[in-house]
C-alpha positions as CSV (number, residue, x, y, z in Angstrom):
1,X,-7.5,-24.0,-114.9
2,X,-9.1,-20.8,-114.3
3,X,-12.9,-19.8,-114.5
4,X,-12.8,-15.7,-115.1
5,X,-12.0,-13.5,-116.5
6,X,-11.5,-15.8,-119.4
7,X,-11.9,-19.3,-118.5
8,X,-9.4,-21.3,-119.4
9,X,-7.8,-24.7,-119.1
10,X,-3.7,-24.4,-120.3
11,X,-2.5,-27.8,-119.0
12,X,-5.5,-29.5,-120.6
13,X,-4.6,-27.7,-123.5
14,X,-1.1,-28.7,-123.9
15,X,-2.1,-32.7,-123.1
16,X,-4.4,-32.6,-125.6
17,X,-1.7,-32.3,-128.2
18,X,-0.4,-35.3,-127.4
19,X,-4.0,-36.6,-129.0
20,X,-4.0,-35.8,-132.8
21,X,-1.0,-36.1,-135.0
22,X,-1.9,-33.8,-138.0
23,X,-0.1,-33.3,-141.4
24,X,-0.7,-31.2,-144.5
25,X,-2.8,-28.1,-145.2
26,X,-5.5,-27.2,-141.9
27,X,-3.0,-29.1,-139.9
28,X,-3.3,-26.5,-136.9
29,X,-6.8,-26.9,-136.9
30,X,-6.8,-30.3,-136.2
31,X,-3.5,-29.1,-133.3
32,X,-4.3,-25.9,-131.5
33,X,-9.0,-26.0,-132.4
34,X,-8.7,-29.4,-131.2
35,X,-6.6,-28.5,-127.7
36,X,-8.9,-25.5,-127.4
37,X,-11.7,-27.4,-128.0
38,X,-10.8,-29.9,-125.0
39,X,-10.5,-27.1,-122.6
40,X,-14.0,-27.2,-122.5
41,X,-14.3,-30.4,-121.0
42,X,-12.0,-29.6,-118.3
43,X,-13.9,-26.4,-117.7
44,X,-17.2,-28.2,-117.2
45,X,-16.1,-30.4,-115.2
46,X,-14.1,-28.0,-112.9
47,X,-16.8,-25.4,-113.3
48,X,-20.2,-26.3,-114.9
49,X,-22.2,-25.2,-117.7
50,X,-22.4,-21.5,-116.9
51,X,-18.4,-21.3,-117.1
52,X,-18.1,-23.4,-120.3
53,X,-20.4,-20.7,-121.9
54,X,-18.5,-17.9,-120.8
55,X,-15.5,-19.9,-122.7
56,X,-17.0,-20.2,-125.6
57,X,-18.3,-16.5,-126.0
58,X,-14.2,-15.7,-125.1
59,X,-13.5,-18.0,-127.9
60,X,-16.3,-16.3,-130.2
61,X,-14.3,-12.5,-129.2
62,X,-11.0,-13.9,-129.6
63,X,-12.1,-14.6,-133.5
64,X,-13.7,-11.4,-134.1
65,X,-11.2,-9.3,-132.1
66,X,-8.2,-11.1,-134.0
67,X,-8.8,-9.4,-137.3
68,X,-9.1,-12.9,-138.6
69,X,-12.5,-12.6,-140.1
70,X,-12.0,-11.9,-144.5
71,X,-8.7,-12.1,-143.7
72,X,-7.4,-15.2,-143.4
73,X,-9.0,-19.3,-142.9
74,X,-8.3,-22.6,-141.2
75,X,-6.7,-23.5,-144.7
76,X,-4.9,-20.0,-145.1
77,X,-3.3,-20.8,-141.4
78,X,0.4,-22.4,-142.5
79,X,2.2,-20.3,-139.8
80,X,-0.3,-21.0,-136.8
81,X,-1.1,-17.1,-137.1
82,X,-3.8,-17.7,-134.4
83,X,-7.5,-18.2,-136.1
84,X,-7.1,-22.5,-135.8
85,X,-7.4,-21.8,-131.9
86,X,-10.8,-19.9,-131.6
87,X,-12.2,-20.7,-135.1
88,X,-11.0,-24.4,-135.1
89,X,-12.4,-24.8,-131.6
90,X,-15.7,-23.5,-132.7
91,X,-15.0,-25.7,-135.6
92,X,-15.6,-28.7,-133.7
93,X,-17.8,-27.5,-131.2
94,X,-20.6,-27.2,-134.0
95,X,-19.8,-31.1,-135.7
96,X,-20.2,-32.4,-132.5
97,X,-23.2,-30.7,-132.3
98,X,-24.3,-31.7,-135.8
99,X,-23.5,-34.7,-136.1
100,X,-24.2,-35.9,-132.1
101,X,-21.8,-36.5,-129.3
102,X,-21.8,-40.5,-129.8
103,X,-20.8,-39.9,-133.5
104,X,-18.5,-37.6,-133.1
105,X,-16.3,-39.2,-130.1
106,X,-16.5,-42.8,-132.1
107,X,-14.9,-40.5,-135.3
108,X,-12.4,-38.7,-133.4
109,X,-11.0,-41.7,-131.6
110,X,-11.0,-43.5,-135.5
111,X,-8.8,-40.4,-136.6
112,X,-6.9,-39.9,-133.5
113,X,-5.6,-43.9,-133.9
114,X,-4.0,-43.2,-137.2
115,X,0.0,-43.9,-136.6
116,X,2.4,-41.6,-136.3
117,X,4.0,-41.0,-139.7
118,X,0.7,-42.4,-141.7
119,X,-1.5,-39.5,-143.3
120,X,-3.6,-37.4,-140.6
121,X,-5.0,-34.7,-142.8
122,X,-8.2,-33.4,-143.4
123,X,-9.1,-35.7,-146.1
124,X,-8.8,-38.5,-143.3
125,X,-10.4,-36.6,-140.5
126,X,-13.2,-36.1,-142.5
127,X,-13.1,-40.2,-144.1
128,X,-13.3,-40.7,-139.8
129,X,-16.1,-38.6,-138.8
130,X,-18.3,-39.3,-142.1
131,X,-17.6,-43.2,-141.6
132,X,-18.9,-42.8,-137.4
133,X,-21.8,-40.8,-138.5
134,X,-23.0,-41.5,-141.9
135,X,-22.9,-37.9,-143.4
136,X,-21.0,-36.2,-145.6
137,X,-18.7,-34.2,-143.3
138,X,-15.9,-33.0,-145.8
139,X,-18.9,-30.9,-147.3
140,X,-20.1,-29.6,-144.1
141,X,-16.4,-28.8,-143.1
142,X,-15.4,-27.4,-146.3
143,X,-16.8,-23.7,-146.3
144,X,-15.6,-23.4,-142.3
145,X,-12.1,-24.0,-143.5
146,X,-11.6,-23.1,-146.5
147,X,-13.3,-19.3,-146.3
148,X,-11.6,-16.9,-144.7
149,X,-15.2,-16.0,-143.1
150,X,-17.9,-16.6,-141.3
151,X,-22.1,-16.7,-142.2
152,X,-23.8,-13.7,-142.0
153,X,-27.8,-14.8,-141.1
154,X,-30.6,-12.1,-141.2
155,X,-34.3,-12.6,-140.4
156,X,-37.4,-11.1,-141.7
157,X,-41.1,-11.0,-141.4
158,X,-43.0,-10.2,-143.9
159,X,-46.5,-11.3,-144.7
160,X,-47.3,-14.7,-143.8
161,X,-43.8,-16.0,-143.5
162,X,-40.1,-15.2,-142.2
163,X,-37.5,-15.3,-144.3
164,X,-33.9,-15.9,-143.2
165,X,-30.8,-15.1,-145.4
166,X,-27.5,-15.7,-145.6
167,X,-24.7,-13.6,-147.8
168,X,-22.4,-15.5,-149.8
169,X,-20.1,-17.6,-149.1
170,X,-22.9,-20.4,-148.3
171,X,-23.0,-22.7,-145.3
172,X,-25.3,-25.6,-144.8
173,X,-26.5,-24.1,-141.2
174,X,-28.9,-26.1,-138.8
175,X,-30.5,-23.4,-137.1
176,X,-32.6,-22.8,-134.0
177,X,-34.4,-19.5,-134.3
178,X,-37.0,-17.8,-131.4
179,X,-39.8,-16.6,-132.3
180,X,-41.2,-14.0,-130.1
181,X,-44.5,-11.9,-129.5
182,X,-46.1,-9.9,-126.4
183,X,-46.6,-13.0,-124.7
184,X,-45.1,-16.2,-126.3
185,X,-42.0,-17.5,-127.2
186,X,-41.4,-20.7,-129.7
187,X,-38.9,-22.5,-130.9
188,X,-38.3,-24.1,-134.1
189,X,-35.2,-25.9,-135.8
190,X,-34.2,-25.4,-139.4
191,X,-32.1,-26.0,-142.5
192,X,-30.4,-23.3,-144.4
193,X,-28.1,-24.5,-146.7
194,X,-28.9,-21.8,-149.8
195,X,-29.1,-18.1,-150.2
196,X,-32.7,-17.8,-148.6
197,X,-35.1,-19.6,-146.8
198,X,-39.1,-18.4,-146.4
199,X,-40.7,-20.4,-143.3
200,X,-44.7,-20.0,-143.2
201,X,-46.2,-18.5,-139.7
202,X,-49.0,-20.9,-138.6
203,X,-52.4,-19.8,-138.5
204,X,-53.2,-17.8,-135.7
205,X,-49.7,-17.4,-134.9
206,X,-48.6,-14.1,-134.0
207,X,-44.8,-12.9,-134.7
208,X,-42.9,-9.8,-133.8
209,X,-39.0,-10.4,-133.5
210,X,-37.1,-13.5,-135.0
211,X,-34.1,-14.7,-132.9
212,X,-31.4,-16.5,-134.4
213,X,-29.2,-18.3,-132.7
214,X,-30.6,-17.7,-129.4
215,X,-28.1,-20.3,-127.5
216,X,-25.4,-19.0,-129.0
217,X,-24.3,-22.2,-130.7
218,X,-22.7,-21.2,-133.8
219,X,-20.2,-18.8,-135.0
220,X,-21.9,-16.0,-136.8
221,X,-21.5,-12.9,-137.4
222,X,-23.6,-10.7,-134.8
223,X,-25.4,-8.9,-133.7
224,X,-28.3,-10.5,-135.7
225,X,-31.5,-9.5,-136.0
């Protein structure tokens, strides 16, 4: 396990194969995101929180310095070419996040039970996590694997109201954007599941630069504005 310059955790890694038996299409997703993925744990608890960022932003570089990005997806990925480890990591970094970490663990231990030889795909790892949590995951999963992109969010103020966009291909985003003036800074979570999305500035409110993003928590395109 190592904390800089790019924190990683290559033991942890290789146990955590020994965790998910995946077949068909997406399979290396659900083998090399998932071991990624469980790094982080190691590295928090080795390092703390300030680490595990650092890991994620490597993970974040390591997708947009792999000439991955409208070249090739999760569902593309038959010869384990590389994008299931940052992408699939980030992947299940943001479900968990979605969906909630009780939710989440109580889906991946369903999936993760599943027999050797039965069928592990995505269709069931999906079945798993929309059965712990209640949603509809295979349609929050679907664009992440099967585009061979990621979103591209822009903010605007205009009169009265900001307006975020995304390009197409859609994702159904949940959102934390900042917004800043002079002397304030607020914070407001929202939905963005079409092409646009116009959110009216409060009376009296006073708005001069829209932050998206401003944890870092999702795998857009950047820099955003």
């Amino acid at each position: 396990t190592i904390a800089a310059p790019t924190p990683r955790a290559f033991v942890g890694h290789e146990l955590a194969h020994r965790w998910t038996r995946p077949t068909g299409p997406g399979a290396f997703f659900l083998m090399e995101g998932w071991a990624t993925f469980a790094e982080s744990f190691i590295l928090a608890d080795e390092y703390g929180p300030d680490v595990v960022q650092k890991f994620w932003e490597s993970q974040r570089q390591a997708y947009e310095r792999g000439d991955f990005d409208g070249v090739t997806g999760i569902l593309a990925d038959d010869t384990n070419n590389g994008v299931s480890y940052s992408k699939g990591a980030w992947i299940l970094r943001m479900l968990r996040d979605d969906l909630g970490s009780e939710a989440f663990d109580r889906g991946m231990r369903a999936y993760m039970a599943i027999r050797s030889g039965e069928d592990a795909s995505l269709t069931e790892f999906a079945r798993a996590l929309s059965a712990a949590s209640g949603r509809d995951v295979a349609a929050l999963l679907r664009p992440w694997i099967a585009e061979r992109t990621i979103p591209v969010v822009t903010a605007e103020i205009t009169a009265g109201e900001i307006v975020l966009r995304q390009s197409f291909p859609l994702f159904d985003l949940k959102l934390d954007i900042e917004l800043v003036d002079d002397a304030t800074r607020s914070r407001r979570t929202v939905g963005l599941s079409g092409a646009e999305l116009r959110i009216p500035i409060q009376s009296g409110e006073r708005v001069s630069e829209v932050v998206v993003d401003p944890d870092r928590k999702l795998l857009v395109k950047r820099p955003i504005r």
